[in-house]
PDB file of N, CA, C and O in Angstrom:
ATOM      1  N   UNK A   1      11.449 -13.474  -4.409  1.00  0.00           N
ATOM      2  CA  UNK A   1      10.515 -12.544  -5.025  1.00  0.00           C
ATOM      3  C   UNK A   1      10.760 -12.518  -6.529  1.00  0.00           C
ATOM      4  O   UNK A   1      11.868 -12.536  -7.064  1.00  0.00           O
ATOM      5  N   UNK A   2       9.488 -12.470  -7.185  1.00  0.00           N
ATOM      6  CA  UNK A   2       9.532 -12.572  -8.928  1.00  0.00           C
ATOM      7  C   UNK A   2       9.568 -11.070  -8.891  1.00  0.00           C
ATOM      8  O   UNK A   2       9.107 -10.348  -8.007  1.00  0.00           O
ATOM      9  N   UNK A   3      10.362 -10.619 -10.297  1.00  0.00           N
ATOM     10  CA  UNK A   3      10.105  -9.258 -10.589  1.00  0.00           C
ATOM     11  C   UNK A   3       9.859  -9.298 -12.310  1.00  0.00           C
ATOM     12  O   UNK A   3      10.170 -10.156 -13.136  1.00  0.00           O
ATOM     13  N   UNK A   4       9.110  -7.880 -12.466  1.00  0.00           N
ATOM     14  CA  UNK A   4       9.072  -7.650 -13.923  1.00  0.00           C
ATOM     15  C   UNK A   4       8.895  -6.171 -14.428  1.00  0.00           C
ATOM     16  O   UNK A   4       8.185  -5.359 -13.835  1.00  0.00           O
ATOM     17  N   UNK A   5       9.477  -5.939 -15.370  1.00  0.00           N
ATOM     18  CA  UNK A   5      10.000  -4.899 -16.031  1.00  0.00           C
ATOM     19  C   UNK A   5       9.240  -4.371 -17.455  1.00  0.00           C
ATOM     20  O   UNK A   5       9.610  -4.994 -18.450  1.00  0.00           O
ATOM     21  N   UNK A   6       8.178  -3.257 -17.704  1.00  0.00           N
ATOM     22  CA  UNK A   6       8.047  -2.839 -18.490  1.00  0.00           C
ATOM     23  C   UNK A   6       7.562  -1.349 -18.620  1.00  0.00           C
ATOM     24  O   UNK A   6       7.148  -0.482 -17.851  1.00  0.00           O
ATOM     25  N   UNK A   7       7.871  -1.497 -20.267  1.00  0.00           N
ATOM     26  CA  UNK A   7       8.311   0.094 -20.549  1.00  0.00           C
ATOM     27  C   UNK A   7       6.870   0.403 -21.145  1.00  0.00           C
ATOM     28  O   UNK A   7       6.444  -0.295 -22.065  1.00  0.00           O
ATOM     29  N   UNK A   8       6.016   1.593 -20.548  1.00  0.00           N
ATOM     30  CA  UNK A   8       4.557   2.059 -21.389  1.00  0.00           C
ATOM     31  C   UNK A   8       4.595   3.207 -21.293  1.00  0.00           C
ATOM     32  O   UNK A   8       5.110   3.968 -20.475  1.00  0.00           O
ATOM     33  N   UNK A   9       3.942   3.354 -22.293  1.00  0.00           N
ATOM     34  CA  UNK A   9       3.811   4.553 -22.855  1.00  0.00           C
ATOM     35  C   UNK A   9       2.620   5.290 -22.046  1.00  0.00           C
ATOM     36  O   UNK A   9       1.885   4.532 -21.413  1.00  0.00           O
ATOM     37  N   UNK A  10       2.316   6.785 -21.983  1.00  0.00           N
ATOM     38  CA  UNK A  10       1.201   7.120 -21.056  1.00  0.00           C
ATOM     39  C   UNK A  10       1.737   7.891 -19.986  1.00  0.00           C
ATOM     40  O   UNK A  10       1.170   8.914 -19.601  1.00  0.00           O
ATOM     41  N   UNK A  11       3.106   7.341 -19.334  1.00  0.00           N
ATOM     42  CA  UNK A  11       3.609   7.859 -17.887  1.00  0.00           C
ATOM     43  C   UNK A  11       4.382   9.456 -17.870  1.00  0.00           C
ATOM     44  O   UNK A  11       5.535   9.756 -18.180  1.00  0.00           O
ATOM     45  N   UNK A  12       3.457  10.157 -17.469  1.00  0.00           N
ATOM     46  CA  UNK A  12       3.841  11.647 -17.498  1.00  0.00           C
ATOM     47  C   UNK A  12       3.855  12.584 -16.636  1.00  0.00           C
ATOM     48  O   UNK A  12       3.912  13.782 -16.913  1.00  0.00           O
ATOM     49  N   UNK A  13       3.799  12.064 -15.430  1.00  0.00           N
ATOM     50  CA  UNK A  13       3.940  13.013 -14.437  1.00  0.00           C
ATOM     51  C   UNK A  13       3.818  12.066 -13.380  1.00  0.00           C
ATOM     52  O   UNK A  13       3.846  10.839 -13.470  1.00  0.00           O
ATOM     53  N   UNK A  14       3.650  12.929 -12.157  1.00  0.00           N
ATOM     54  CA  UNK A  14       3.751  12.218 -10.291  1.00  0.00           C
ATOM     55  C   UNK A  14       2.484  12.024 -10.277  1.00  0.00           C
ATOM     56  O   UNK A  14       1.990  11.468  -9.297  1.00  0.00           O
ATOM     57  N   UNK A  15       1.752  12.398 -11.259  1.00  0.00           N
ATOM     58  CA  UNK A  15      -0.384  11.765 -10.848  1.00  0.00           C
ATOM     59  C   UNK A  15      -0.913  10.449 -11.452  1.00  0.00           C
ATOM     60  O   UNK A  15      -1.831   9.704 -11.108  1.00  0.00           O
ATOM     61  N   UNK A  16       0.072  10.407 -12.579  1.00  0.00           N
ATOM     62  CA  UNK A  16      -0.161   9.104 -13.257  1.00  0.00           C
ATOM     63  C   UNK A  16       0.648   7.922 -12.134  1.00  0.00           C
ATOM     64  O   UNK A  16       0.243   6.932 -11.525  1.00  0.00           O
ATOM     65  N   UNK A  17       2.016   8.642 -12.248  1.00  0.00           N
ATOM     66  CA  UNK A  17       3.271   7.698 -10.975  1.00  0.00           C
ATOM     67  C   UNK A  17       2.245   7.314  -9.893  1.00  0.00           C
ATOM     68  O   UNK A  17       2.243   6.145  -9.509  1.00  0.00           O
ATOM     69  N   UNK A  18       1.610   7.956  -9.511  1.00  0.00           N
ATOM     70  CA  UNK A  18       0.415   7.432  -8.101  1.00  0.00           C
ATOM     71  C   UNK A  18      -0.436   6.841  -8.374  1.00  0.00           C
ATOM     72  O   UNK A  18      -0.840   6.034  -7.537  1.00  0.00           O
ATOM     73  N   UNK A  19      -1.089   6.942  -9.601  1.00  0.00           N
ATOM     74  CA  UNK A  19      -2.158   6.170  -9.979  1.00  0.00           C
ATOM     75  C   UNK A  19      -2.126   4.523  -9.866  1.00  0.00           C
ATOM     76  O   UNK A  19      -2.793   3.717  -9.217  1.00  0.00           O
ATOM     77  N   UNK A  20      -0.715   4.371 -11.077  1.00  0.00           N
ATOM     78  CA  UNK A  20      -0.082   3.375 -11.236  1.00  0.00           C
ATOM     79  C   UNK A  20       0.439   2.315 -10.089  1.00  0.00           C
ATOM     80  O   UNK A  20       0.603   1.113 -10.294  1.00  0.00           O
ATOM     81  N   UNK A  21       0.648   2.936  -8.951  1.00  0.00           N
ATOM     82  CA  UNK A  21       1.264   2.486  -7.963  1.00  0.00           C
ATOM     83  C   UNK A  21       0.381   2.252  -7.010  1.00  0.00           C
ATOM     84  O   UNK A  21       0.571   1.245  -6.328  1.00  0.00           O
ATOM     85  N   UNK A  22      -0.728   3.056  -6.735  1.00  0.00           N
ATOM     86  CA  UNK A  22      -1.779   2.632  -6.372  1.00  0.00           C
ATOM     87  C   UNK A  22      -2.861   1.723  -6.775  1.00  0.00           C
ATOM     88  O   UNK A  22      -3.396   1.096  -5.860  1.00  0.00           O
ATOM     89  N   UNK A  23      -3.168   1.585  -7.645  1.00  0.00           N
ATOM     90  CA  UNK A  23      -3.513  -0.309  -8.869  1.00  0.00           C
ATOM     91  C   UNK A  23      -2.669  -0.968  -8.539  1.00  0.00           C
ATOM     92  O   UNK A  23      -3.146  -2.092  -8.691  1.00  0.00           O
ATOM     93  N   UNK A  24      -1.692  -1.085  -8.173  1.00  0.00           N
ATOM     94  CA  UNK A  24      -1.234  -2.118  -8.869  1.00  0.00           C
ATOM     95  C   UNK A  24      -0.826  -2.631  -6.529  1.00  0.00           C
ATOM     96  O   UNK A  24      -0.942  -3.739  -6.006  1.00  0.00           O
ATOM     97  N   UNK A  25      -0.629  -2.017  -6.215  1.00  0.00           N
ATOM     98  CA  UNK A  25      -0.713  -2.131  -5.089  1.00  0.00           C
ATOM     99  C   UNK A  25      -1.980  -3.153  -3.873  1.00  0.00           C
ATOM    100  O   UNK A  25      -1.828  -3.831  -2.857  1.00  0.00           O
ATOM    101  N   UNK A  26      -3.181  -2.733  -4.741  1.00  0.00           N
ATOM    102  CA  UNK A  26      -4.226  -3.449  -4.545  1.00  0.00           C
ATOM    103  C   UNK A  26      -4.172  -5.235  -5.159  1.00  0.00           C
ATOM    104  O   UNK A  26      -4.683  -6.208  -4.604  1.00  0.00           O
ATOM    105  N   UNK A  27      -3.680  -5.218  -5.961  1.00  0.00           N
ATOM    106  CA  UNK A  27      -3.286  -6.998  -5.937  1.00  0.00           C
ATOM    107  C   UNK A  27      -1.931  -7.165  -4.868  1.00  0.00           C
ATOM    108  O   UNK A  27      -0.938  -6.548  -4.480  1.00  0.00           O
ATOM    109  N   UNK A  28      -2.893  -8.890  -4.638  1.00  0.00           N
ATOM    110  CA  UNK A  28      -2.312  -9.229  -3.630  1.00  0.00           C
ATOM    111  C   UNK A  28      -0.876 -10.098  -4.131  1.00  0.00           C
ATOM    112  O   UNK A  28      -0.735 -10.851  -5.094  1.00  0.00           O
ATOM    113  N   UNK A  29      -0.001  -9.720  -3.196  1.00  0.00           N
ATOM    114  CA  UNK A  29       1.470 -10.651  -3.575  1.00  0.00           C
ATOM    115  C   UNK A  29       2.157  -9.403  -4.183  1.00  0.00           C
ATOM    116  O   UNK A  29       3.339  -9.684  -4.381  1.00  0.00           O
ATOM    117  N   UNK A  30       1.957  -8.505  -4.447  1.00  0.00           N
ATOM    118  CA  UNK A  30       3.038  -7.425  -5.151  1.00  0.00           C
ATOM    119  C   UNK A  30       3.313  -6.674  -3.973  1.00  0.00           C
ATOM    120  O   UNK A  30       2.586  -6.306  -3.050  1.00  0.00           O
ATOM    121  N   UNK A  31       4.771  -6.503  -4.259  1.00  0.00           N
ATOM    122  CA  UNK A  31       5.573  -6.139  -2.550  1.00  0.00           C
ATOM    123  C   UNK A  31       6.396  -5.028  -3.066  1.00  0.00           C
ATOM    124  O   UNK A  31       7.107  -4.399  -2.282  1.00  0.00           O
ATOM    125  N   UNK A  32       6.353  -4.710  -4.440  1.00  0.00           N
ATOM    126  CA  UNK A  32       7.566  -3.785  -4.612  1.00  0.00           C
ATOM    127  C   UNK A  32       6.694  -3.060  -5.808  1.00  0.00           C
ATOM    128  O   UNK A  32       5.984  -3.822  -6.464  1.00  0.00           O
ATOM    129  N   UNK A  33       6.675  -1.475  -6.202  1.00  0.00           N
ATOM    130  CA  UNK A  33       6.467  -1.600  -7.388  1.00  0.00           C
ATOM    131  C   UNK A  33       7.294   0.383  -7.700  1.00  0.00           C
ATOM    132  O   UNK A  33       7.014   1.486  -7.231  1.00  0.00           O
ATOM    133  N   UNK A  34       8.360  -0.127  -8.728  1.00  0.00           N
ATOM    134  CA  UNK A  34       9.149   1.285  -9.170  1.00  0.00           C
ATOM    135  C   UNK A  34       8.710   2.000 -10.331  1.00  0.00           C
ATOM    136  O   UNK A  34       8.626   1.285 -11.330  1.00  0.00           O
ATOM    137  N   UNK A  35       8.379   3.303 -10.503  1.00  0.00           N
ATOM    138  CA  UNK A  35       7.768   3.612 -11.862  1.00  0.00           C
ATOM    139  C   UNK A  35       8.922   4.736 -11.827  1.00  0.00           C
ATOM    140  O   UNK A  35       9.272   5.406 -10.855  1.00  0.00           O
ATOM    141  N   UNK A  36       9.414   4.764 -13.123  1.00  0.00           N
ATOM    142  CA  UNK A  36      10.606   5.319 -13.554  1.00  0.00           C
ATOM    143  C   UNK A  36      10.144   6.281 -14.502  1.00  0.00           C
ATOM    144  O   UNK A  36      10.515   6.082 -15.659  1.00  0.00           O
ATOM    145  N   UNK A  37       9.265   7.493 -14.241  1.00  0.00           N
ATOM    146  CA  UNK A  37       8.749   8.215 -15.250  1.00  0.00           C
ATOM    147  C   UNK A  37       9.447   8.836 -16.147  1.00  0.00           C
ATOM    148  O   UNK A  37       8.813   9.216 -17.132  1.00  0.00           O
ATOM    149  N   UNK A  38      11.183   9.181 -16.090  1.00  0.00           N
ATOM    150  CA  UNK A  38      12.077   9.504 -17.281  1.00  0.00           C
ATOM    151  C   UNK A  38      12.491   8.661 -18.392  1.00  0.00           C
ATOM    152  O   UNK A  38      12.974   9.020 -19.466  1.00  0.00           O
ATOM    153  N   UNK A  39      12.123   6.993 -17.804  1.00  0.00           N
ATOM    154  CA  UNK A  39      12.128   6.147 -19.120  1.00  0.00           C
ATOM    155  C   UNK A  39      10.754   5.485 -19.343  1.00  0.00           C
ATOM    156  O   UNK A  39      10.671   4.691 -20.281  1.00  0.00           O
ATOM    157  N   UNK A  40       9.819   5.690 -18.689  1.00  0.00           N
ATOM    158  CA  UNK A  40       8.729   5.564 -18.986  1.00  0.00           C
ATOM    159  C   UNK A  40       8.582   3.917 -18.686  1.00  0.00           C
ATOM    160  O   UNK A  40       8.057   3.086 -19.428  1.00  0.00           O
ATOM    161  N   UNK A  41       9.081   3.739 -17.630  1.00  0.00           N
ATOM    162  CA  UNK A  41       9.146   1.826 -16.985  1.00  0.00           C
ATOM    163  C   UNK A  41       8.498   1.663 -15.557  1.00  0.00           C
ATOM    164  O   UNK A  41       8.467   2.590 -14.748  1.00  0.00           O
ATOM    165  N   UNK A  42       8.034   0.533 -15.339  1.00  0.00           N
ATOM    166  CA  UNK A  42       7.678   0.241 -14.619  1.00  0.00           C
ATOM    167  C   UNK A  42       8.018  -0.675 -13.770  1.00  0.00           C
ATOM    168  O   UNK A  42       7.682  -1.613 -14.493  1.00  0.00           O
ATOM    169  N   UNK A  43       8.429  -1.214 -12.778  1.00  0.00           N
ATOM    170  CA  UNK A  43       9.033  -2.342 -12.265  1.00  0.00           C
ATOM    171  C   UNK A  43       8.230  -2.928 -10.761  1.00  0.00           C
ATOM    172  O   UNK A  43       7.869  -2.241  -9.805  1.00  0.00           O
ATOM    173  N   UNK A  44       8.127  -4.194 -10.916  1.00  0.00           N
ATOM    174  CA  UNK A  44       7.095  -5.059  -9.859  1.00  0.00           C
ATOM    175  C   UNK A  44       7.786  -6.216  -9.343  1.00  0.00           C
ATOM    176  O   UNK A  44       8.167  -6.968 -10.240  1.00  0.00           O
ATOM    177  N   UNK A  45       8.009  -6.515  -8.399  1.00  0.00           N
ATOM    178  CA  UNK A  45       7.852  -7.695  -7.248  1.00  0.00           C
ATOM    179  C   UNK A  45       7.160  -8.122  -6.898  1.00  0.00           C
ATOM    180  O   UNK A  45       6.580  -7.767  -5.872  1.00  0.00           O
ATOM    181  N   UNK A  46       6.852  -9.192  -7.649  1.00  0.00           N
ATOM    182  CA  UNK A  46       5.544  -9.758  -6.494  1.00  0.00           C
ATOM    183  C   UNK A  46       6.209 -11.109  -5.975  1.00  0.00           C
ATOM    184  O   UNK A  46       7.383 -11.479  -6.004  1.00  0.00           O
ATOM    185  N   UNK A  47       4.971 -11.763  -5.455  1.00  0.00           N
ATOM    186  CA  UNK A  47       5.557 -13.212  -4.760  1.00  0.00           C
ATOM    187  C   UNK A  47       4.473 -13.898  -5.481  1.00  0.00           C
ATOM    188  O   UNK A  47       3.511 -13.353  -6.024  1.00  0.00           O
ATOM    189  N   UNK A  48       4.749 -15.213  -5.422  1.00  0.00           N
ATOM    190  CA  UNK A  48       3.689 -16.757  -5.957  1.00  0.00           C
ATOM    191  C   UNK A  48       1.965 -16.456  -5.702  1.00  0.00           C
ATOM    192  O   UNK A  48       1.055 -17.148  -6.157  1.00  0.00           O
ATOM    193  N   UNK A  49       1.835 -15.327  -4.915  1.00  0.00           N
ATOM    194  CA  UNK A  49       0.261 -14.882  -5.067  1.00  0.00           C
ATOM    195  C   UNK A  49      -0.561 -14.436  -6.517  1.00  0.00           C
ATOM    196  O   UNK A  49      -1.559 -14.757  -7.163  1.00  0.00           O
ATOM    197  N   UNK A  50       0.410 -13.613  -6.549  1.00  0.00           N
ATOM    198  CA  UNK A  50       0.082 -12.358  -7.623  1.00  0.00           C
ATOM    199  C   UNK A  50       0.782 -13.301  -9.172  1.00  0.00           C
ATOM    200  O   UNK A  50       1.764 -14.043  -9.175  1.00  0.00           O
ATOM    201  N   UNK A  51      -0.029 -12.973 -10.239  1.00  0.00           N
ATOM    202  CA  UNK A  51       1.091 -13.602 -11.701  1.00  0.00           C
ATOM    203  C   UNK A  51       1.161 -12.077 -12.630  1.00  0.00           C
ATOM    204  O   UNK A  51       0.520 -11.034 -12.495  1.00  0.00           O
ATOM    205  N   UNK A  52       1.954 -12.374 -13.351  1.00  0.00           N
ATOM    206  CA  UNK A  52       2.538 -11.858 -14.514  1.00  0.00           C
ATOM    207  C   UNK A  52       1.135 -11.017 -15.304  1.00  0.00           C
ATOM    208  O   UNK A  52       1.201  -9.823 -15.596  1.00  0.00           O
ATOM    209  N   UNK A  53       0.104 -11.731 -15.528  1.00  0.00           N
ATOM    210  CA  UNK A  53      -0.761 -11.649 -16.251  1.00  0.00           C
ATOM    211  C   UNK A  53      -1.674 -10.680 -15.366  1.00  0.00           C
ATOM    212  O   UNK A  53      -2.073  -9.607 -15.818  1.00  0.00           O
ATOM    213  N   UNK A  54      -1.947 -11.074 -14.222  1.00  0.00           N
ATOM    214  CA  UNK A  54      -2.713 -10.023 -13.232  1.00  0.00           C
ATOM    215  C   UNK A  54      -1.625  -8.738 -13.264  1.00  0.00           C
ATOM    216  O   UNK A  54      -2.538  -7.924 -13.125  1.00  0.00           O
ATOM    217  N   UNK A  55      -0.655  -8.044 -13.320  1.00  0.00           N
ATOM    218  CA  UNK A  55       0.042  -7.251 -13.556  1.00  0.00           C
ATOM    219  C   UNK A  55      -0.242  -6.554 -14.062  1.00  0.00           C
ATOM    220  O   UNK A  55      -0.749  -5.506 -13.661  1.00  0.00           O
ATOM    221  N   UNK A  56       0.130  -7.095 -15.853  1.00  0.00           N
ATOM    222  CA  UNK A  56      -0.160  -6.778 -16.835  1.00  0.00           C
ATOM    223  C   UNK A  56      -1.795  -5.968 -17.392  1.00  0.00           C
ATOM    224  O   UNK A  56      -2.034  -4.892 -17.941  1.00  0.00           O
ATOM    225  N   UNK A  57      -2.677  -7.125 -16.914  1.00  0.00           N
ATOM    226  CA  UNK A  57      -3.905  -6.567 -16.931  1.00  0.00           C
ATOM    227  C   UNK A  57      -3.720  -5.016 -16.357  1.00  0.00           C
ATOM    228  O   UNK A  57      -3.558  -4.003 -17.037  1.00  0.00           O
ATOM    229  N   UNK A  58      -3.785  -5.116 -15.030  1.00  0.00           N
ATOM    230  CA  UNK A  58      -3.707  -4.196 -14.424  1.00  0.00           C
ATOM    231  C   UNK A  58      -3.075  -2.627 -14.997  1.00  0.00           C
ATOM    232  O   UNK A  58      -3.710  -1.579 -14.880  1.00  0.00           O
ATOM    233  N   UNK A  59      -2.176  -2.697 -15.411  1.00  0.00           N
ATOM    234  CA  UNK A  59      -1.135  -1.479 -15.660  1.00  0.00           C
ATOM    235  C   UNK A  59      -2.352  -1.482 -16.816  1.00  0.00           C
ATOM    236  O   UNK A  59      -3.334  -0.818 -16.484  1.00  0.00           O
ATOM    237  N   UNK A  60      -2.400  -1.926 -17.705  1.00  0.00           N
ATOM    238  CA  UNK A  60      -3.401  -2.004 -18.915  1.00  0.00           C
ATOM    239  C   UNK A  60      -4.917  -1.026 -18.632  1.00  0.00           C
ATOM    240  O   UNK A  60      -5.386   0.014 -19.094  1.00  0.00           O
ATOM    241  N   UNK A  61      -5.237  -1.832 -17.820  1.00  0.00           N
ATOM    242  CA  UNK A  61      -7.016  -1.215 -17.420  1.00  0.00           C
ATOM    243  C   UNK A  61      -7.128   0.128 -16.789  1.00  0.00           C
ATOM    244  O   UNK A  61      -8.114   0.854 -16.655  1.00  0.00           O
ATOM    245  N   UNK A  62      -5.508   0.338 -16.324  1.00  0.00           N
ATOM    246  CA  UNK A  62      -5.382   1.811 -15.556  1.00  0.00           C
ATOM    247  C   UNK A  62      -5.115   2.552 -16.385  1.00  0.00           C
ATOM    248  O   UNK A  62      -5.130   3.732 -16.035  1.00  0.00           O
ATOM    249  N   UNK A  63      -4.752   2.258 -17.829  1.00  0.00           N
ATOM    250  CA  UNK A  63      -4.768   3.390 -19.013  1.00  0.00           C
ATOM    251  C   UNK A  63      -3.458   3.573 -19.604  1.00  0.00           C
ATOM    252  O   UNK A  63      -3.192   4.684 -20.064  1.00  0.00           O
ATOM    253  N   UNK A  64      -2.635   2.680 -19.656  1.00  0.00           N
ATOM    254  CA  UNK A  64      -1.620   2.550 -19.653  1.00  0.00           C
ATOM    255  C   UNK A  64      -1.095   1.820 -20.835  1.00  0.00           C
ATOM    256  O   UNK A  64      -1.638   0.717 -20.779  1.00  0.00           O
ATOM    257  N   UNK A  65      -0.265   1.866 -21.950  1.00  0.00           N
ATOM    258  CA  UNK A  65       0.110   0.692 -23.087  1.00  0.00           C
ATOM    259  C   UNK A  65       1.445   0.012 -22.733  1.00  0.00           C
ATOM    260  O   UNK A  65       2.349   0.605 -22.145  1.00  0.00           O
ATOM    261  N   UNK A  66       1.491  -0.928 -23.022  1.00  0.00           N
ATOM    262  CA  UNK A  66       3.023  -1.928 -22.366  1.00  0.00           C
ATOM    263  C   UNK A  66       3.518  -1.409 -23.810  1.00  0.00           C
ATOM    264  O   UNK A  66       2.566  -1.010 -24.482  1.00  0.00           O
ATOM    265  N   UNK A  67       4.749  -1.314 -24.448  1.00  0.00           N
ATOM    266  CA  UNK A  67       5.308  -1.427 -25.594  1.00  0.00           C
ATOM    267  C   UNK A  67       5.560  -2.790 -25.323  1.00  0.00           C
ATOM    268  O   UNK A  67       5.510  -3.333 -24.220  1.00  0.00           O
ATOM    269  N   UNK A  68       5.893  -3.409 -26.646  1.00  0.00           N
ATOM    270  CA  UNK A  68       6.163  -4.599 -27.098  1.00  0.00           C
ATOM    271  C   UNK A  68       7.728  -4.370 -27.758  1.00  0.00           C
ATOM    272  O   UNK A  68       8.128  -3.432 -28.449  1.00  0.00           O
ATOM    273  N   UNK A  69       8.547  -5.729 -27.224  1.00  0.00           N
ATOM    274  CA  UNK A  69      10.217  -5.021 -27.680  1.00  0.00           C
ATOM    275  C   UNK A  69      10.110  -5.071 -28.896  1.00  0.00           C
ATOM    276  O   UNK A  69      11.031  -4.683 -29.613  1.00  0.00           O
TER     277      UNK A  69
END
């Protein structure tokens, strides 16, 4: 399983935490997904279905900003 790790800005409570987890749930190949609302991260597993970029989009279109390191 691939995983990936990012920190956005936006995440403020257990309604956004559901939102988030629910998007991102709907692509296929993501098997894991942790939202860490005290550091404001997000974390995904997917498998060879799902890419990096479909992720990304995703967390994005749900209202969400990735910081950039």
């Amino acid at each position: 399983m691939n995983r990936v790790h990012y920190y956005v800005t936006g995440l403020q409570n257990s309604q956004n935490k559901t939102q988030i987890k629910n998007a991102l749930d709907q692509i296929e190949g993501v098997q894991m997904v942790n939202v860490d609302l005290g550091r404001g991260s997000i974390e995904v597993g997917y498998s060879e279905s799902a890419s990096e970029c479909e992720i990304k989009d995703c967390i994005e279109h749900t209202g969400f900003t990735i910081k950039s390191n």
